[in-house]
N, C-alpha and C positions, 0 to 999 in steps of 0.2 A: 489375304493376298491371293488375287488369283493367280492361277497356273496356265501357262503356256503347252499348248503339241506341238506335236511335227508341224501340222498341217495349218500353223496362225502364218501369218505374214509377220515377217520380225525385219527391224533397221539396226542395218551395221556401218554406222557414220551413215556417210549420204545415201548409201545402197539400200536400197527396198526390194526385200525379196517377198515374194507372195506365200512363201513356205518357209520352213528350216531343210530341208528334202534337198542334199548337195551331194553332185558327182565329183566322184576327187578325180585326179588327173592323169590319165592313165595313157602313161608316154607308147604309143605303139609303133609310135617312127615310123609315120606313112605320111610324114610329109616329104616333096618333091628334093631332090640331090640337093637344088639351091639351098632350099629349106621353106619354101613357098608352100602354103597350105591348099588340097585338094578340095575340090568338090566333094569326094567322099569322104574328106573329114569333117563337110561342113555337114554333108546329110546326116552322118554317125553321129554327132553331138546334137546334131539340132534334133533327131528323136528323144534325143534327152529332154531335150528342154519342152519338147511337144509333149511329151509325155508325163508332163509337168510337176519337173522338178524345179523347186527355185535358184537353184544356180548350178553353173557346170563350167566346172573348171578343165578348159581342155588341155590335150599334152604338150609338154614340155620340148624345145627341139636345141639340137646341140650347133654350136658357133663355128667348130672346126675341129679337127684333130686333138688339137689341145686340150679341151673342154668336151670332150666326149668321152670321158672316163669313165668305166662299170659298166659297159652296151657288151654284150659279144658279139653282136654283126655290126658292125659300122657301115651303114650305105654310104657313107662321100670315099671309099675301096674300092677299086674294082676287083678285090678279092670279095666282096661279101657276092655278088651278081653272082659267082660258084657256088655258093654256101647251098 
């Protein structure tokens, strides 16, 4: 049996990644008050993926008040803008 690396291209159902090499998602909450994603989240991940990892899973963004549970600064406040 042969043995797989990091560095084979491996299929997960229909997704072909060209590596095993995966960014987990790392919520840094820089998306906009709406929750619209920036140019510089797109730069920020996409070195990832230049940099050639096979997949990158980026951050997670909250829905509202309700669903923002566990954040200490919540940006849709304008108490966090003081913070």
């Amino acid at each position: 049996m042969a043995t797989s690396t990091l560095y084979d291209p491996v299929a997960i159902g229909a997704l072909r990644l060209a590596n095993r090499l995966a960014v987990a998602p790392m919520t840094r909450v820089s998306a906009l008050a709406d929750g619209r994603a920036t140019a510089q989240m797109a730069d920020y991940y996409g070195d990832f993926a230049a940099g050639g990892f096979g997949l990158v899973i980026t951050e997670g963004i909250y829905t509202d008040q309700a669903y923002a549970q566990g954040y200490l600064c919540l940006l849709y406040t304008s108490d966090a803008a003081d913070e």
